[in-house]
CHARMM internal coordinates of N, CA and C (Angstrom, degrees):
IC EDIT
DIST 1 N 1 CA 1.4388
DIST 1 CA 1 C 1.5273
ANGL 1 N 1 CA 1 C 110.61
DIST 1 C 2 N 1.6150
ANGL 1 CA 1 C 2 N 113.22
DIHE 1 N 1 CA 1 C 2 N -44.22
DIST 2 N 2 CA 1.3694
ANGL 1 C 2 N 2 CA 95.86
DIHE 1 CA 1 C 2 N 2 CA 170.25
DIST 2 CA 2 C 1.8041
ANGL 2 N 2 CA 2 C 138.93
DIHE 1 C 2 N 2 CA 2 C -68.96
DIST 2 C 3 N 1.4709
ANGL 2 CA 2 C 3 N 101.07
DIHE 2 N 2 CA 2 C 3 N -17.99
DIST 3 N 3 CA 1.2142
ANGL 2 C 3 N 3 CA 108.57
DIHE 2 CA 2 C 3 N 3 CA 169.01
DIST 3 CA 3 C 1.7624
ANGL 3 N 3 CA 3 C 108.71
DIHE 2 C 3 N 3 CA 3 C -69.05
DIST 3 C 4 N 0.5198
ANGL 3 CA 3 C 4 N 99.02
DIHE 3 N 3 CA 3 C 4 N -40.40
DIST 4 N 4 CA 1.7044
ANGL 3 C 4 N 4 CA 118.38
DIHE 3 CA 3 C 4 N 4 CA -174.60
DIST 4 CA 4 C 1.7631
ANGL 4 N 4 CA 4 C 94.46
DIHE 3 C 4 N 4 CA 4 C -56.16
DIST 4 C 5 N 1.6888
ANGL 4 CA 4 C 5 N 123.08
DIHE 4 N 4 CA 4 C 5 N -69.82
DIST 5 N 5 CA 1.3110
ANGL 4 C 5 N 5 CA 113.95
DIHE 4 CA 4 C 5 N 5 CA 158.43
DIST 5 CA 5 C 1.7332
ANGL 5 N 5 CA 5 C 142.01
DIHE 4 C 5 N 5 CA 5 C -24.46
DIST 5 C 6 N 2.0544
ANGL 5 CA 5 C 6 N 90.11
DIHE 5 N 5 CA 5 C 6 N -53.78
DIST 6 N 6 CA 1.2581
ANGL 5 C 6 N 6 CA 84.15
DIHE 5 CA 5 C 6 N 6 CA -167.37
DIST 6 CA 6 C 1.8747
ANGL 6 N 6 CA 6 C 97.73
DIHE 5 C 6 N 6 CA 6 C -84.52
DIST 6 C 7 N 1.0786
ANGL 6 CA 6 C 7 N 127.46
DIHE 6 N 6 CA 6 C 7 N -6.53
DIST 7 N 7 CA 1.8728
ANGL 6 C 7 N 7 CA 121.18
DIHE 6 CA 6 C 7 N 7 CA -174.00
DIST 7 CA 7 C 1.6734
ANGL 7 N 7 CA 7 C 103.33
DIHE 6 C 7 N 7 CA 7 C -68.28
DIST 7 C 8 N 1.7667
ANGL 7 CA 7 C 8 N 102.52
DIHE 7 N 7 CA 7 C 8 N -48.56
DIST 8 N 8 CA 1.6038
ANGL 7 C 8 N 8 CA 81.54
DIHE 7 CA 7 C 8 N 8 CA -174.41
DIST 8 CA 8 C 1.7897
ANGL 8 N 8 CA 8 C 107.43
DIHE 7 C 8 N 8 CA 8 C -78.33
DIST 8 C 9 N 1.1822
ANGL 8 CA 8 C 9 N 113.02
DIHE 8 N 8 CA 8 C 9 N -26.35
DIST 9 N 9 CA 1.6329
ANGL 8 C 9 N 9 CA 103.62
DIHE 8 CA 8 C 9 N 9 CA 165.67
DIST 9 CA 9 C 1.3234
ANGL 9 N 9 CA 9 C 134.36
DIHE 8 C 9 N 9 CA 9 C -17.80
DIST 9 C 10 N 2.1554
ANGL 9 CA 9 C 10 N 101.27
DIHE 9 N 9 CA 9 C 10 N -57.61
DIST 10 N 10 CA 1.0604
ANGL 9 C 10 N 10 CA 117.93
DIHE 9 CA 9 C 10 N 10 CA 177.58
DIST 10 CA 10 C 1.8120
ANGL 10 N 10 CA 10 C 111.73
DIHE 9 C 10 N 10 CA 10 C -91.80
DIST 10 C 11 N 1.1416
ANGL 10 CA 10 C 11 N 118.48
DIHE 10 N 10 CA 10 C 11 N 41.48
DIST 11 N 11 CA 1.3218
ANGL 10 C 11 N 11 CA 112.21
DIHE 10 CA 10 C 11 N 11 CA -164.48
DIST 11 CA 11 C 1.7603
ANGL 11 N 11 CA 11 C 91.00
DIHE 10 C 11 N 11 CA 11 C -142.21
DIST 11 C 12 N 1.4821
ANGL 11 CA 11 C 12 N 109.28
DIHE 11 N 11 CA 11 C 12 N -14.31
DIST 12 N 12 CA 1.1228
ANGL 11 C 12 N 12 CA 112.29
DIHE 11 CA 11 C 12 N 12 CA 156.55
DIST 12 CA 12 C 1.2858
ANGL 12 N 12 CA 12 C 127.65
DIHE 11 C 12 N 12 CA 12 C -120.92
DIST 12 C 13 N 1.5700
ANGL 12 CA 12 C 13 N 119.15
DIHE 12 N 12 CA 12 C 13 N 4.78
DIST 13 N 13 CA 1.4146
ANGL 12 C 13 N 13 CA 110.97
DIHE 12 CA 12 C 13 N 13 CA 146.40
DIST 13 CA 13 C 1.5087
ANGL 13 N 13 CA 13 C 133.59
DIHE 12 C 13 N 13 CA 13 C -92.79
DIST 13 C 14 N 1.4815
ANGL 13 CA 13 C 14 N 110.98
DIHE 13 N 13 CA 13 C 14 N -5.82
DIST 14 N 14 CA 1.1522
ANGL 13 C 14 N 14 CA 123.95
DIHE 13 CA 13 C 14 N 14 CA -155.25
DIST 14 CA 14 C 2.0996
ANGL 14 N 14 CA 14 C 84.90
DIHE 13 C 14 N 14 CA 14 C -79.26
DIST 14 C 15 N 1.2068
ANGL 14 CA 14 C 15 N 115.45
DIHE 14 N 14 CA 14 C 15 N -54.01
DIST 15 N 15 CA 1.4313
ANGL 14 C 15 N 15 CA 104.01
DIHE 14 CA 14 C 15 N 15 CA -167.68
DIST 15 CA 15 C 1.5610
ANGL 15 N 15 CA 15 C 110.94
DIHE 14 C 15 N 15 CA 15 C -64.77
DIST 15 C 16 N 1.5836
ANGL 15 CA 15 C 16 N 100.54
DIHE 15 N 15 CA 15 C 16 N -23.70
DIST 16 N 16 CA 2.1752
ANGL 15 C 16 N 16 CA 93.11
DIHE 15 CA 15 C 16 N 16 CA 177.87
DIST 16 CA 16 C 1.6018
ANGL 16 N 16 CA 16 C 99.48
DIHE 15 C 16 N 16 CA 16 C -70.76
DIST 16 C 17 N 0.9912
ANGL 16 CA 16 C 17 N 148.02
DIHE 16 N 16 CA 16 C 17 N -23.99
DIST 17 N 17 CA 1.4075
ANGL 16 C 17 N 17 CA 156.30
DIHE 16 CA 16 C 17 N 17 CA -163.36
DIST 17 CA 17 C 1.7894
ANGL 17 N 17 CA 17 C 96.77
DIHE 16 C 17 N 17 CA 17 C -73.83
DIST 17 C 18 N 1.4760
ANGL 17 CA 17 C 18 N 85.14
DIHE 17 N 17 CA 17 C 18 N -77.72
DIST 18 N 18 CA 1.6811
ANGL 17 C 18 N 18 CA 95.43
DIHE 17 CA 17 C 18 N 18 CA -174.67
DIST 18 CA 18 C 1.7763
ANGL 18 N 18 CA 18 C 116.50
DIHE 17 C 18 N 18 CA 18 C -48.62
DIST 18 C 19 N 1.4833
ANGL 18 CA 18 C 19 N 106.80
DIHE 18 N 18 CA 18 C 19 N -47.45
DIST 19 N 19 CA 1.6099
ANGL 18 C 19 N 19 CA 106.65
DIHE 18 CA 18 C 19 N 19 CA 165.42
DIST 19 CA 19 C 1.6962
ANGL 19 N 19 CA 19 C 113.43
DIHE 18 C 19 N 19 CA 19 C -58.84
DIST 19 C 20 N 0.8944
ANGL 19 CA 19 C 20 N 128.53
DIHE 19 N 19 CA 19 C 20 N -33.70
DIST 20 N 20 CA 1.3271
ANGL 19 C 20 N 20 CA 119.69
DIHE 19 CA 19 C 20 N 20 CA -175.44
DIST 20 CA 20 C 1.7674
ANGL 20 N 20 CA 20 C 118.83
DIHE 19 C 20 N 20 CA 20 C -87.73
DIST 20 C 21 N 1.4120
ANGL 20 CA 20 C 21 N 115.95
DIHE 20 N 20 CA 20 C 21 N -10.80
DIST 21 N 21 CA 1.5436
ANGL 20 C 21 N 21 CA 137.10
DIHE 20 CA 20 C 21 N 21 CA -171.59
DIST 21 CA 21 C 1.7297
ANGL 21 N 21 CA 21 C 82.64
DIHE 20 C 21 N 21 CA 21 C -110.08
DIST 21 C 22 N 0.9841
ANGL 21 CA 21 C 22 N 137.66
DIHE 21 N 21 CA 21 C 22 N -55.10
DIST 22 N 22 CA 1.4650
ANGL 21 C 22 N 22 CA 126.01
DIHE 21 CA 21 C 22 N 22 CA -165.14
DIST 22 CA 22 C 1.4883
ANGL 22 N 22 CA 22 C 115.00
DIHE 21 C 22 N 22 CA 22 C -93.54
DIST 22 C 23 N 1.3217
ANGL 22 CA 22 C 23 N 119.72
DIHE 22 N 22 CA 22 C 23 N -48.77
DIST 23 N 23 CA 1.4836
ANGL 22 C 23 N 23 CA 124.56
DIHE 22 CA 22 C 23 N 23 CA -167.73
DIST 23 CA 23 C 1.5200
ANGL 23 N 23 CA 23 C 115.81
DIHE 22 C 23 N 23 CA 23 C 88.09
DIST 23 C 24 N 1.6356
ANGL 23 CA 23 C 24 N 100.83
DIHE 23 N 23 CA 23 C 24 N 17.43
DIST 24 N 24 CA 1.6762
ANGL 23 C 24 N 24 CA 102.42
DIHE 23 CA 23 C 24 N 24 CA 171.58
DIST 24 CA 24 C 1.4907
ANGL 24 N 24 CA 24 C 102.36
DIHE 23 C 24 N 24 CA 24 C -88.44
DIST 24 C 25 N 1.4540
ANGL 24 CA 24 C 25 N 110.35
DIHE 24 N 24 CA 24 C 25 N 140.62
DIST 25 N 25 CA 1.3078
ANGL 24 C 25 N 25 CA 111.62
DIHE 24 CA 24 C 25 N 25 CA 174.21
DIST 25 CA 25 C 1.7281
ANGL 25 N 25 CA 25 C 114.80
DIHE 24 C 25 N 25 CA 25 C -97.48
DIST 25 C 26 N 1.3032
ANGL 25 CA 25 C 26 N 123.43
DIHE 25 N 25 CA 25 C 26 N 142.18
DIST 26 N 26 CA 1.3565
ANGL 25 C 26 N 26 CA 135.24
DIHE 25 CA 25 C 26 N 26 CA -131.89
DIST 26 CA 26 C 2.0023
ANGL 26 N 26 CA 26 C 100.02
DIHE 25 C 26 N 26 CA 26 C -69.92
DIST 26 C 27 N 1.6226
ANGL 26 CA 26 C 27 N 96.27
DIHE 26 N 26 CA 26 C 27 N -22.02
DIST 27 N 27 CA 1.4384
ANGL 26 C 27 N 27 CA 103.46
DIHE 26 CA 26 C 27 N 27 CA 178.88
DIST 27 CA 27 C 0.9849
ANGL 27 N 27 CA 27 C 111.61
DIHE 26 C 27 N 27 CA 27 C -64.06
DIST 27 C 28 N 1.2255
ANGL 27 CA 27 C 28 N 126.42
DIHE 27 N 27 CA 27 C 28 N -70.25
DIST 28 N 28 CA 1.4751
ANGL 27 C 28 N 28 CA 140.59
DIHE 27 CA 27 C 28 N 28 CA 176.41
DIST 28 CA 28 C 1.5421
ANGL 28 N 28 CA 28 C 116.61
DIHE 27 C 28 N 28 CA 28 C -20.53
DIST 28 C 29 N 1.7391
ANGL 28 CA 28 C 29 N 105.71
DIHE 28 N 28 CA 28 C 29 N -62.21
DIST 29 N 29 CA 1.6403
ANGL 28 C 29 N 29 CA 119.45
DIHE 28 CA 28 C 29 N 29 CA -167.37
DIST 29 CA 29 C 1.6075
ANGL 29 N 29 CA 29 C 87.41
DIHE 28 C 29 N 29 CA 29 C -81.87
DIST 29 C 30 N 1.4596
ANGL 29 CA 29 C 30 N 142.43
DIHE 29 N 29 CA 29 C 30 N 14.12
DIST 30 N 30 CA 1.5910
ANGL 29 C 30 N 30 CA 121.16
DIHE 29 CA 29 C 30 N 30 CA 173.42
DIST 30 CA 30 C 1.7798
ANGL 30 N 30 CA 30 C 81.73
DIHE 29 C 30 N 30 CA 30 C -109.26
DIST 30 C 31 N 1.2144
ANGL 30 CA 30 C 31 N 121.84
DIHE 30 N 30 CA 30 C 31 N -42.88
DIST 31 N 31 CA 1.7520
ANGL 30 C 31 N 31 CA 122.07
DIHE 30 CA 30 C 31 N 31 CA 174.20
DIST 31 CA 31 C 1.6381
ANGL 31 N 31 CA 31 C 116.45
DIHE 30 C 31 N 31 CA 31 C -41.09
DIST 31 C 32 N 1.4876
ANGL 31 CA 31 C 32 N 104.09
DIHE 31 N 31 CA 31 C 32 N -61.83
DIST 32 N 32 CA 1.3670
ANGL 31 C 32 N 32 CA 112.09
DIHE 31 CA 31 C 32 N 32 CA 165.87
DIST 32 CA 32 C 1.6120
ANGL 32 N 32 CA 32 C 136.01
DIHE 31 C 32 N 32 CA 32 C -42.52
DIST 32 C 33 N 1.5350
ANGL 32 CA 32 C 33 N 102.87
DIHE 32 N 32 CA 32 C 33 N -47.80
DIST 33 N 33 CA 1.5881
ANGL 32 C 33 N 33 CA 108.48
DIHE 32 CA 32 C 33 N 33 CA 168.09
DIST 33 CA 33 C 1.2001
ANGL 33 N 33 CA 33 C 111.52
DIHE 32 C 33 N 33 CA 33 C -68.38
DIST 33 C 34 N 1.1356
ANGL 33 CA 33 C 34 N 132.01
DIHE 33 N 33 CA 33 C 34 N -18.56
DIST 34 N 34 CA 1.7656
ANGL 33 C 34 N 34 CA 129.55
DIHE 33 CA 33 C 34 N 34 CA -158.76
DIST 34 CA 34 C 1.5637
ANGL 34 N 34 CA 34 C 86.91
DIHE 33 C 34 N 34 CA 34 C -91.55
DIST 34 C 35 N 1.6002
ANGL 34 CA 34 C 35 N 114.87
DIHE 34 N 34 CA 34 C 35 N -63.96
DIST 35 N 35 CA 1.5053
ANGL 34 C 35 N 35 CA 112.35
DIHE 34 CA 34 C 35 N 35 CA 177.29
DIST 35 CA 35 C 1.4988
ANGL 35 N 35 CA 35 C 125.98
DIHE 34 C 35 N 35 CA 35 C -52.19
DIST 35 C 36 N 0.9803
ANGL 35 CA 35 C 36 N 104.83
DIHE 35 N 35 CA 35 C 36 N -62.14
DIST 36 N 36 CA 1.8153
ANGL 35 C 36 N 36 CA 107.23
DIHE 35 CA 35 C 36 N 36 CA 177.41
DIST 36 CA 36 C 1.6711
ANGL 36 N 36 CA 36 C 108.16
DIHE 35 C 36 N 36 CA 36 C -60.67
DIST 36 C 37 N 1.0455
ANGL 36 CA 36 C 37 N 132.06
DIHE 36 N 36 CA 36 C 37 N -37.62
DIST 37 N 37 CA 1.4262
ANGL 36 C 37 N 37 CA 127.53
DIHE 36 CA 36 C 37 N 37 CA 143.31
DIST 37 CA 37 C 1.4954
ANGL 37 N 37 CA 37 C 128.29
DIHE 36 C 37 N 37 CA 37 C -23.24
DIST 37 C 38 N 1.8099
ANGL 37 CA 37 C 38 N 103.13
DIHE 37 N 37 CA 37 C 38 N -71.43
DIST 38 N 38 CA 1.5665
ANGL 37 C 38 N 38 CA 90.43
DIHE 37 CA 37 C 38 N 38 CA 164.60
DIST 38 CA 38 C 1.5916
ANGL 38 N 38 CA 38 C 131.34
DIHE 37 C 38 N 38 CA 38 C -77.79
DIST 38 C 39 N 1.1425
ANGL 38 CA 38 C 39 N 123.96
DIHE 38 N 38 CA 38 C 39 N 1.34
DIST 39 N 39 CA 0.9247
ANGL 38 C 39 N 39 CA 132.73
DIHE 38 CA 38 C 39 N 39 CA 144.34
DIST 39 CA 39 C 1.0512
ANGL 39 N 39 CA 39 C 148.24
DIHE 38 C 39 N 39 CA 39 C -42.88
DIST 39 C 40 N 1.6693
ANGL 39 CA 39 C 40 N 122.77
DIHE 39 N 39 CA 39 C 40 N -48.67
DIST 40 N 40 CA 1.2605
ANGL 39 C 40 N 40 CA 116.41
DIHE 39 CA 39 C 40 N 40 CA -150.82
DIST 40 CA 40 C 1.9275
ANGL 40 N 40 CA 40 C 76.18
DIHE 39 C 40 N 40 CA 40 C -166.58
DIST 40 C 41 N 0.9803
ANGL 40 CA 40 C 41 N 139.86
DIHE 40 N 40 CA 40 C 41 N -6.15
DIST 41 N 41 CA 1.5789
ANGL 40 C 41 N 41 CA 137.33
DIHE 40 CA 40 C 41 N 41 CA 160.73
DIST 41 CA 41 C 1.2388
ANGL 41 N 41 CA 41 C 124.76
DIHE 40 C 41 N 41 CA 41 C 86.66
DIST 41 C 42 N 1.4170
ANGL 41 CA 41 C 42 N 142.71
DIHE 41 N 41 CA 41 C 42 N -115.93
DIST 42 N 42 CA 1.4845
ANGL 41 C 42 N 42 CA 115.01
DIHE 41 CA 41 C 42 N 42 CA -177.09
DIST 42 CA 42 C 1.5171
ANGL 42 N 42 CA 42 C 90.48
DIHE 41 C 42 N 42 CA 42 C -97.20
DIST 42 C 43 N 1.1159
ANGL 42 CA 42 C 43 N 150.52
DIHE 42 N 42 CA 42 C 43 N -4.10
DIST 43 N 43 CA 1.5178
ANGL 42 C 43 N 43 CA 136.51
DIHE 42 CA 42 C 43 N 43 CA 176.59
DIST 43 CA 43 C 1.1122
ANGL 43 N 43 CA 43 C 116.64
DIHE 42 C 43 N 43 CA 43 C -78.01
DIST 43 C 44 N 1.3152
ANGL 43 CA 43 C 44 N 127.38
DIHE 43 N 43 CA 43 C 44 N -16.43
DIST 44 N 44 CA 1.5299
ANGL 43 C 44 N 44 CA 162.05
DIHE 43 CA 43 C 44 N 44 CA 169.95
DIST 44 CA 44 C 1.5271
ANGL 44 N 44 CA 44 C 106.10
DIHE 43 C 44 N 44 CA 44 C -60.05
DIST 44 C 45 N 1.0978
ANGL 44 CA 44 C 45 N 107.81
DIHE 44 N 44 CA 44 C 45 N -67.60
DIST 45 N 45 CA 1.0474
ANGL 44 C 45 N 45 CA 119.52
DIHE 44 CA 44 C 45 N 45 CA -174.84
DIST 45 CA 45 C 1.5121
ANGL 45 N 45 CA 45 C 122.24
DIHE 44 C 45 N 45 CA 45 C -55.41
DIST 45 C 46 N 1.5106
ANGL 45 CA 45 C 46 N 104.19
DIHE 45 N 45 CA 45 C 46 N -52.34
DIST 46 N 46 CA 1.6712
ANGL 45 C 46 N 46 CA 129.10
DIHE 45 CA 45 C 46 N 46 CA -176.06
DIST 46 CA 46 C 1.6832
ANGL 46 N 46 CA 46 C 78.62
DIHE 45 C 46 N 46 CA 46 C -59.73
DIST 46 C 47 N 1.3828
ANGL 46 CA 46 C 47 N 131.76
DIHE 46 N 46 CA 46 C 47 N -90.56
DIST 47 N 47 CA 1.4353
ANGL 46 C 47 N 47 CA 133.39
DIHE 46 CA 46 C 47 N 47 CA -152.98
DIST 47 CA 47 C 1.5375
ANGL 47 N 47 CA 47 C 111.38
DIHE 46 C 47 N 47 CA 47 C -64.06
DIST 47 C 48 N 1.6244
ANGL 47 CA 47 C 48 N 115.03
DIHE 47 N 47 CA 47 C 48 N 23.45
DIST 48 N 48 CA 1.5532
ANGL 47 C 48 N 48 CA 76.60
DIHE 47 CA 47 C 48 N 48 CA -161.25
DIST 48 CA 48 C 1.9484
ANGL 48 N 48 CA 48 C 103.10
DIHE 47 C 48 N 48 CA 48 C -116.76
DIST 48 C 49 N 1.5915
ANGL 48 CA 48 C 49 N 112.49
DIHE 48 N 48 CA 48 C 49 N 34.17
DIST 49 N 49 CA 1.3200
ANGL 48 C 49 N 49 CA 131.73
DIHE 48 CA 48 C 49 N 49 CA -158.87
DIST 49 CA 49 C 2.0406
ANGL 49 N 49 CA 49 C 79.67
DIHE 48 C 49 N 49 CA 49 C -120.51
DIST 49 C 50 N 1.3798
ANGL 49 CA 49 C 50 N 116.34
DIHE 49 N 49 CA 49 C 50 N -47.63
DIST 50 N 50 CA 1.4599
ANGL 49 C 50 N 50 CA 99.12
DIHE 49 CA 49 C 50 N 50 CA 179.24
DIST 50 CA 50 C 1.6116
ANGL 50 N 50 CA 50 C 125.54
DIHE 49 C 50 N 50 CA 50 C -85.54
DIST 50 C 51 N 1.1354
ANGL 50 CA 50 C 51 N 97.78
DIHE 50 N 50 CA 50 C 51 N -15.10
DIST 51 N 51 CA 1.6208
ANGL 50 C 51 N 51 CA 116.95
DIHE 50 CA 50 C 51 N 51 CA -163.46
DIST 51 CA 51 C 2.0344
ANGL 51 N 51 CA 51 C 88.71
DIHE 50 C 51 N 51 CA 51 C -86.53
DIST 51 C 52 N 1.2493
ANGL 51 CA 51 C 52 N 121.80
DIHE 51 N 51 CA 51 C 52 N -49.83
DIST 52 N 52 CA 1.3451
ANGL 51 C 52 N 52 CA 115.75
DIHE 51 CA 51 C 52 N 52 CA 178.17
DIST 52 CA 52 C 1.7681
ANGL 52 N 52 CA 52 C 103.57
DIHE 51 C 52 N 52 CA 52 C -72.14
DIST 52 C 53 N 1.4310
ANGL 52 CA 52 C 53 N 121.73
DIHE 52 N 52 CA 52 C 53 N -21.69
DIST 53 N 53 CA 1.5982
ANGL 52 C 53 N 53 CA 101.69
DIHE 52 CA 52 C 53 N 53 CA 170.90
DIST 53 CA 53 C 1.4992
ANGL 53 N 53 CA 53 C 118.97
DIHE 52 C 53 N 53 CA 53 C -85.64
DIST 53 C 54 N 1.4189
ANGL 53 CA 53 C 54 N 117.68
DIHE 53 N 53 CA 53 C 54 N -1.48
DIST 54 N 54 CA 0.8794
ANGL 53 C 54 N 54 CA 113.64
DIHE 53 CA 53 C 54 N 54 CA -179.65
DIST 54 CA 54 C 1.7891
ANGL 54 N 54 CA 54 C 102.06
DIHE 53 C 54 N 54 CA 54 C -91.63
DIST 54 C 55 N 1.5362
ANGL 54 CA 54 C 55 N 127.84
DIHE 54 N 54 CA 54 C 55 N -37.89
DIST 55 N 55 CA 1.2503
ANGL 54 C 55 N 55 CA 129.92
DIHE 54 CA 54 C 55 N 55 CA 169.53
DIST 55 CA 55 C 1.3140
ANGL 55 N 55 CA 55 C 90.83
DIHE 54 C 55 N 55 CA 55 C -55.59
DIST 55 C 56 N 1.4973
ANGL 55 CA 55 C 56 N 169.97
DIHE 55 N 55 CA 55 C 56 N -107.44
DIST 56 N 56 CA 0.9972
ANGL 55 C 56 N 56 CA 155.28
DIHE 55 CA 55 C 56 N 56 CA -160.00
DIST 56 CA 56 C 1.0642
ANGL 56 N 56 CA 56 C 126.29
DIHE 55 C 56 N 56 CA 56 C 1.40
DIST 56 C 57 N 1.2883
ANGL 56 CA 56 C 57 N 109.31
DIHE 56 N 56 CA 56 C 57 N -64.68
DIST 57 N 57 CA 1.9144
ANGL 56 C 57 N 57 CA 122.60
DIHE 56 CA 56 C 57 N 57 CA -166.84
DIST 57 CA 57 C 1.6539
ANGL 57 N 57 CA 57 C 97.90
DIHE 56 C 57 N 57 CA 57 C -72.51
DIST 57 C 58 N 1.3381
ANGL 57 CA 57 C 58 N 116.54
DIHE 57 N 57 CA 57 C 58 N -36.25
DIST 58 N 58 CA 1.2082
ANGL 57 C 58 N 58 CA 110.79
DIHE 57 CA 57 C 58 N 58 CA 175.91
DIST 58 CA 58 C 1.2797
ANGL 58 N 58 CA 58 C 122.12
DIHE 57 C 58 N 58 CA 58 C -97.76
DIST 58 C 59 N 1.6192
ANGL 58 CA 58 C 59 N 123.66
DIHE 58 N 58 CA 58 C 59 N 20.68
DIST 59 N 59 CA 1.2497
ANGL 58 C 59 N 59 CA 114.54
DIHE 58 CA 58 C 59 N 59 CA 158.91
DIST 59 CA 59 C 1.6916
ANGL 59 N 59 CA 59 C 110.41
DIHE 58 C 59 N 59 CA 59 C -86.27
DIST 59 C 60 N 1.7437
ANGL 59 CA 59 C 60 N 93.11
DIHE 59 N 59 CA 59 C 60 N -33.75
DIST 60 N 60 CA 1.6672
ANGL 59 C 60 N 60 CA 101.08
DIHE 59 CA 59 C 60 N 60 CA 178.94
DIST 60 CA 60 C 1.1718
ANGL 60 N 60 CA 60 C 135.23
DIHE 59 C 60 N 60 CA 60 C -46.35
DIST 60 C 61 N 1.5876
ANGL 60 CA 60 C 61 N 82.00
DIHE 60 N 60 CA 60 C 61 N -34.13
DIST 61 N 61 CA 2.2126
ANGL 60 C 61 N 61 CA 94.39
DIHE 60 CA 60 C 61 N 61 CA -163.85
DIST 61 CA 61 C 1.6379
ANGL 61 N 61 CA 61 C 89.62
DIHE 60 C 61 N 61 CA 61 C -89.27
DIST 61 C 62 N 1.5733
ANGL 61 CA 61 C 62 N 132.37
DIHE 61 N 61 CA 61 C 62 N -20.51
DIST 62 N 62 CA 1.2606
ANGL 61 C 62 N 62 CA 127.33
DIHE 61 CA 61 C 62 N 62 CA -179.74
DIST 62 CA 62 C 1.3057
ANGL 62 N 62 CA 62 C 102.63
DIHE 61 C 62 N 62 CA 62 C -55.85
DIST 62 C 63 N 1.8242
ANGL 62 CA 62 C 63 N 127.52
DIHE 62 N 62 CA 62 C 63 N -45.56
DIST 63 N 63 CA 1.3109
ANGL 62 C 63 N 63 CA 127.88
DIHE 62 CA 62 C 63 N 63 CA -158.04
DIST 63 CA 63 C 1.0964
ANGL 63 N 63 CA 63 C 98.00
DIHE 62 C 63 N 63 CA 63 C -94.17
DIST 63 C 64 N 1.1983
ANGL 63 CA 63 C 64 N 123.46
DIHE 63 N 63 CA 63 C 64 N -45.74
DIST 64 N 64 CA 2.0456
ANGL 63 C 64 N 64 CA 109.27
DIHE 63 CA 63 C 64 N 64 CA -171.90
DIST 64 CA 64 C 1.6863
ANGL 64 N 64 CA 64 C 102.94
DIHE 63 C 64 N 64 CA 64 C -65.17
DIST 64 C 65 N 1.4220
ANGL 64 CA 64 C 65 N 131.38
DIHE 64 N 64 CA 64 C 65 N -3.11
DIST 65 N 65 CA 1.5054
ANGL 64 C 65 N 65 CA 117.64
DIHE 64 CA 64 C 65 N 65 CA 173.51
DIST 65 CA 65 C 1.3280
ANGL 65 N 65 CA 65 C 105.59
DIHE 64 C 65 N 65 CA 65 C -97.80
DIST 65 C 66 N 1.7615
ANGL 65 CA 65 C 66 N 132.11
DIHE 65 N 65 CA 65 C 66 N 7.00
DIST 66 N 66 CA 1.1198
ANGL 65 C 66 N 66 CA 128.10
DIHE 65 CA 65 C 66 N 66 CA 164.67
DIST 66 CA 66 C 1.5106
ANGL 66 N 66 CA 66 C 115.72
DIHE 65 C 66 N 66 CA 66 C -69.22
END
COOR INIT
IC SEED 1 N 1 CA 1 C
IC BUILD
């Protein structure tokens, strides 16, 4: 039972963590897995929470050098 406590614990802190260390918003990275999923299949899926923060950071730095 306590494992059972602490998994969903961390299953709901783990995404306030990651939004607040990344600045991905939680829609996006549930958009991303669904797409890169059908895409490209379960490897898609596993990569597709870093692979969209990394399109992020580099959409940003594209616009702040405008």
């Amino acid at each position: 039972m306590l494992c059972f406590g602490i998994q969903h614990f961390a299953n709901v802190l783990q995404p306030l963590i990651q939004r607040w260390a990344v600045a991905l918003p939680a829609a996006l990275a549930v958009l991303s897995v669904v797409v890169f999923a059908l895409l490209f299949g379960f490897l898609g899926a596993i990569l597709a929470t870093p692979l969209m923060t990394v399109v992020v950071i580099l959409v940003e730095r594209l616009y702040e050098g405008e």
